[in-house]
N, C-alpha and C positions, 0 to 999 in steps of 0.2 A: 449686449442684452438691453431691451428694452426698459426705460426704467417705467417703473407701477406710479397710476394715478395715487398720489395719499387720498385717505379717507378719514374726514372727521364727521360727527356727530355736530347738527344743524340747530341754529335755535332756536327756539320756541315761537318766534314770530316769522320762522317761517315754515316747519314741517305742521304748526296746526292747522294754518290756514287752506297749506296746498290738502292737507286729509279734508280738512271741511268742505271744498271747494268739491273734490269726488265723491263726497259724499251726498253733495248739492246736488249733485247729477242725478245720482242712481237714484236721490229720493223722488227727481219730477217724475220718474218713469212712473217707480212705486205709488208715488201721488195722486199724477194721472189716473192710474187704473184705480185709485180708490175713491175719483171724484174730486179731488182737491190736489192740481200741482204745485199751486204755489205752499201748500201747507206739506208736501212730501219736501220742498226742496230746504224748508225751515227746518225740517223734525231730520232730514237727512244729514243736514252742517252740523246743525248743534248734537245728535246723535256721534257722529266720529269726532269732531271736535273733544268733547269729553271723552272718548275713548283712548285717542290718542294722546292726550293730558295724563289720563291714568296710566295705561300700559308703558309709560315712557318716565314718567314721574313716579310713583307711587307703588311699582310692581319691576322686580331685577329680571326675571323668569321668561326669558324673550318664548321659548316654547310650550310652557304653559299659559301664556297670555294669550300666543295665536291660536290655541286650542280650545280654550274657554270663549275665543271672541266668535270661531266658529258655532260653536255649541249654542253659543248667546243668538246668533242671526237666524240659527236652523230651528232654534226654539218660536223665536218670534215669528220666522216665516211662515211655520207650520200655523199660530196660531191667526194669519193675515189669511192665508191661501190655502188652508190645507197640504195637498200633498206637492201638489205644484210650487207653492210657497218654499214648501220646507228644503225641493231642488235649489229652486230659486235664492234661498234665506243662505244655505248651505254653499253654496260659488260663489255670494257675495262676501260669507264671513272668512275665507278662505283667501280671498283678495284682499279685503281689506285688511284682515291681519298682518299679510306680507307687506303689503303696499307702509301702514304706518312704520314699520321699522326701516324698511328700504328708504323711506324720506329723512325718516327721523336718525341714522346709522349714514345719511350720506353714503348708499353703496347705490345711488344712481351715477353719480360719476368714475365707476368700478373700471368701465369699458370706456370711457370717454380719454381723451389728450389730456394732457395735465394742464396744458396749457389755454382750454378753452375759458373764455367771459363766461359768468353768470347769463347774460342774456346770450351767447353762442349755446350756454348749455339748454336754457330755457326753449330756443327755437328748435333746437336738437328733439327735443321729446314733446312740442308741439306742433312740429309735423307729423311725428309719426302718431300721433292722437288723430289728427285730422284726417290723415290716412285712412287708419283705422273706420272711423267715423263714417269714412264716405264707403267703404267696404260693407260694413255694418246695413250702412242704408240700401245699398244695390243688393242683398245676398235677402235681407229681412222679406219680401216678397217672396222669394223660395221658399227661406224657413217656414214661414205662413202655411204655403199649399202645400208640402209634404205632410204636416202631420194632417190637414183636411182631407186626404184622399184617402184615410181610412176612419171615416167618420160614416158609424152606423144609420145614421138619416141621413136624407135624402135636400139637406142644407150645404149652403154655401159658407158656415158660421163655425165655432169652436160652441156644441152642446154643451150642459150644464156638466154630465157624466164624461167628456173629454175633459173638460177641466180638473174635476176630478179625478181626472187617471182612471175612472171605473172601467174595466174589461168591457161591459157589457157598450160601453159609447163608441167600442173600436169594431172595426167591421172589413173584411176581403171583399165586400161584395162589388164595391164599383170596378174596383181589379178582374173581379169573375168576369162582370157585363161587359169589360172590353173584349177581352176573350173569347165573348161566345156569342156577342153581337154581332151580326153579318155587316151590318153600315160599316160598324167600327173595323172588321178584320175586312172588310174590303179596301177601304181608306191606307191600313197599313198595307195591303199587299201592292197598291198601288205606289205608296210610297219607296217599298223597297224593289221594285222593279224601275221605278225613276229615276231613284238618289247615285245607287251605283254606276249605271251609263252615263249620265251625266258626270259624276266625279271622273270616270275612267277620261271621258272625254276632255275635261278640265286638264287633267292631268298631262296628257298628249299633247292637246296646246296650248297648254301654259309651259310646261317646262323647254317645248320647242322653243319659244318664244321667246323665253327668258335667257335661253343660251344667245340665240340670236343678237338679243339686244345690247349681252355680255360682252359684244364685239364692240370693239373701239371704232372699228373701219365703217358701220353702218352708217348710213347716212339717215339722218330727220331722226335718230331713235332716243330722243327724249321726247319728242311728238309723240312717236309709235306708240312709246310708254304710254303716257298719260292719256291717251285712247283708249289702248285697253286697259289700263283701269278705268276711266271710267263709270263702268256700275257701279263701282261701289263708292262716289262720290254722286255721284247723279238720283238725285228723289228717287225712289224704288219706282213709287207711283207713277211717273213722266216715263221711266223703263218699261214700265208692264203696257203704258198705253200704247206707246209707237209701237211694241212687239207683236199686239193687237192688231194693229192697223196694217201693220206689214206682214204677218202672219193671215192675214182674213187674204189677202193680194195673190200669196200664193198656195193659197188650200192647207197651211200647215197649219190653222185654228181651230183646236178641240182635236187636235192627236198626240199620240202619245210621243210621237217625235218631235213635235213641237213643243211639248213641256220639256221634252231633255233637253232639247237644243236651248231652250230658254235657261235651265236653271244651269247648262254647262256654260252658255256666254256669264253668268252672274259668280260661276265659283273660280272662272280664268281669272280672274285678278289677284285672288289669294294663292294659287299656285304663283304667278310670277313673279309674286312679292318675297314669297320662301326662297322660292329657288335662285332667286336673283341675288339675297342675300346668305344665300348658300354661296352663292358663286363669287361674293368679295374676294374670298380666302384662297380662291381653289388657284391652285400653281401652273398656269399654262405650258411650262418648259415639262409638264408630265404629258399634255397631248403632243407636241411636239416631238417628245424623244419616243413614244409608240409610232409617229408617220415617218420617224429613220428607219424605225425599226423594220418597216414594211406596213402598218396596220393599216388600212383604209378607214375612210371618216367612220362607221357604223362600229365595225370593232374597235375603235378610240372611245368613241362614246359608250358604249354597252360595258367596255371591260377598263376600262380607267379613268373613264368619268362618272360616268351614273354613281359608281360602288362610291364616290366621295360628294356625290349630291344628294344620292338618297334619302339621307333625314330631311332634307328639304323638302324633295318632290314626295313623301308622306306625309308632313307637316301641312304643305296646302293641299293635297290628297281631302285630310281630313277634314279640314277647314270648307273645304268645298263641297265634301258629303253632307255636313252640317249646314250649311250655306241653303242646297236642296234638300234634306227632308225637312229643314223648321220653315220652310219657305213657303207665305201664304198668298201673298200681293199678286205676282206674275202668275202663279196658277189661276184665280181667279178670273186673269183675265184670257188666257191664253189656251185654257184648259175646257173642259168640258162634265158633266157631271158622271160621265165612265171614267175621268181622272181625277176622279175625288181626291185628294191626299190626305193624309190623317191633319196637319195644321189645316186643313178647309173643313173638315168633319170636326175639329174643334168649333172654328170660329162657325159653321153653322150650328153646330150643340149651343154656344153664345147665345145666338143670333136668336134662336126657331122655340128652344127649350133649353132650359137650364136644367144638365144633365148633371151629377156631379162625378160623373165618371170622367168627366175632362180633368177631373185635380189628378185620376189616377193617370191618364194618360201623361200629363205633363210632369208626374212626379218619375215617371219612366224616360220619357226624353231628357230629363235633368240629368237622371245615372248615366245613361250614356253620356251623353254632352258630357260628364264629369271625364267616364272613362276614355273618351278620346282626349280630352283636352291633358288627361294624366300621359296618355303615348306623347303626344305633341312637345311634352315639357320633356319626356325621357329622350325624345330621340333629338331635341333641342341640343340637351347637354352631349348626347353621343358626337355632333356633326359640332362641336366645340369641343373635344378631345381630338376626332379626328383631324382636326384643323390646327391641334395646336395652343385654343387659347384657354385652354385650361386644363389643370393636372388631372391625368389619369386615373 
């Protein structure tokens, strides 16, 4: 049995500082938006500082402390922000209550080795801030445009009555205009008659490919490799212009086969990357013992390989659908205005007028991009059961 990290209670010069230091934080945000960050980041320190003083000094009641400290942030929130505040006042006094005992109870080294340094522990939980941090900063652009895409004016901006929360500042109507927009549902139908040919195409030869290369006997195939990827090291831009120029050569510029063939050469890289590293694991003495058995190459493959690549070859499937519908560069050049796609019908909404039905469009490409990327991660962990490296 493993033996348990001890846990003691820290002292004073060090769970106040590390409270004041988060509290430092959260105040430049708070600061900022009130026109002063250096005076949020003062009023933020010495605000937990005292808290954490009191609740740890001066009050036994670890659950009535965190419930009064929430009550206390949700109070002041409300009266900073209104009702956005009072969200806001409310998931900060809720952290911060946890957070000062967690430091102050030493139950951050709960899950740690016993035998970790102060500074092992230290680096320990400022990566995963930094982590954090850099997540925070890539996702905040999203957060932004989702709640914008039901914004009743005709703004790029968060209204006085969004802020507010008032009903009357929230609106379907940009969602309507997609919908019943001809530009806009032409743009999609375009799109969805592009992305699928293209991925199926991807799909075919990339996973050809990727078997292919799976072979030890081939010759030059880390060459071959690094060819066909390729695109997706190579400027987008340098890609869409030679396609252009090689595409005008032989009449395939401004058709519709000429965008698939374009966006399935840029989604083959992410198939043979899946499937390739599908194929680390997969056990060759299983196609072997079906060619005793009698099987010819096709039924080897279809009936006791594919069933154990599968999550792969859906993995870059996906990856390559996504690849072509959010893909604007190569259409632009390759394409024609009967190939509109919904990412050109953005970027000219950008361009021509500032539509704000592009936040509803984008805030639809995001749920999906979500939900596929959710398949991706489940059939990730399936073809790592079936493989073996990890429990059932």
């Amino acid at each position: 049995m493993a033996a348990l990290t001890p846990i003691f209670r820290t002292p004073v010069t060090f769970y106040v500082p590390v409270v004041a230091a988060a509290g430092a934080f959260a105040g430049l945000f708070i600061g900022t938006a009130q026109g002063s960050g250096l005076l949020g980041i003062v009023a933020g320190a010495a605000l937990l500082a005292v808290l954490a003083l009191a609740a740890t000094r001066l009050l036994d009641n670890e659950r009535a402390v965190r419930w009064g400290i929430v009550v206390l942030f949700t109070i002041g929130g409300f009266l900073i922000g209104s009702t956005p505040g009072l969200i806001l006042g409310l998931a900060f006094g809720w952290f911060f209550g946890w957070f000062i005992y967690w430091t102050y109870e030493g139950r951050y080294r709960a899950k740690l080795p016993p035998y970790l340094t102060p500074g092992q522990v230290l680096w320990h939980f400022t990566f995963r801030v930094i982590c954090g941090a850099i997540l925070v900063f890539l996702i905040t652009p999203i957060l932004v445009v989702m709640p914008l895409s039901f914004n009743a004016e005709d703004f790029f901006t968060f209204t006085p009555e969004m802020l507010r929360l008032d009903p009357e500042g929230y609106s379907l109507k940009h969602y309507k205009d997609f919908f019943t927009n001809d530009d806009w549902q032409q743009a999609l139908r375009n799109s969805v008659m592009i992305a699928p040919v293209a991925t199926l195409l991807s799909v075919s030869f990339g996973t050809l490919a990727a078997i292919g290369l799976s072979s030890e006997h081939v010759p030059f195939r880390r060459a071959i490799m690094a060819i066909l990827i390729s695109p997706m090291i190579v400027p987008l831009i340098i890609s869409a212009a030679g396609m252009y120029f090689f595409y005008s050569r032989i009449g395939l510029q401004g058709t519709y086969f000429g965008v698939v063939l374009a966006h399935a050469a840029l989604g083959i890289p992410f198939v043979i990357i899946t499937v390739t590293a599908t194929l680390v694991g997969f056990d060759r003495s299983l196609t072997r013992a079906a060619a005793n058995m009698g099987a010819d190459p096709v039924t080897t493959f279809f009936r006791v390989q594919m069933p154990l690549i599968l999550p792969g070859v859906i993995s870059g499937g996906l990856f390559a659908f996504i690849t072509s519908f959010d893909e604007v560069v190569v259409v632009l050049f390759v394409g024609s205005a009967g190939q509109k796609t919904l990412p050109w019908q953005m970027f000219t909404g950008l361009r021509e007028q500032i539509s704000p039905t592009i936040l509803a469009v984008a805030t639809i490409l995001v749920a999906i991009s979500i939900c596929l990327l959710t398949v991706v991660e489940m059939l990730r962990r399936r073809s790592e059961r079936l493989r073996g490296m990890s429990p059932g």
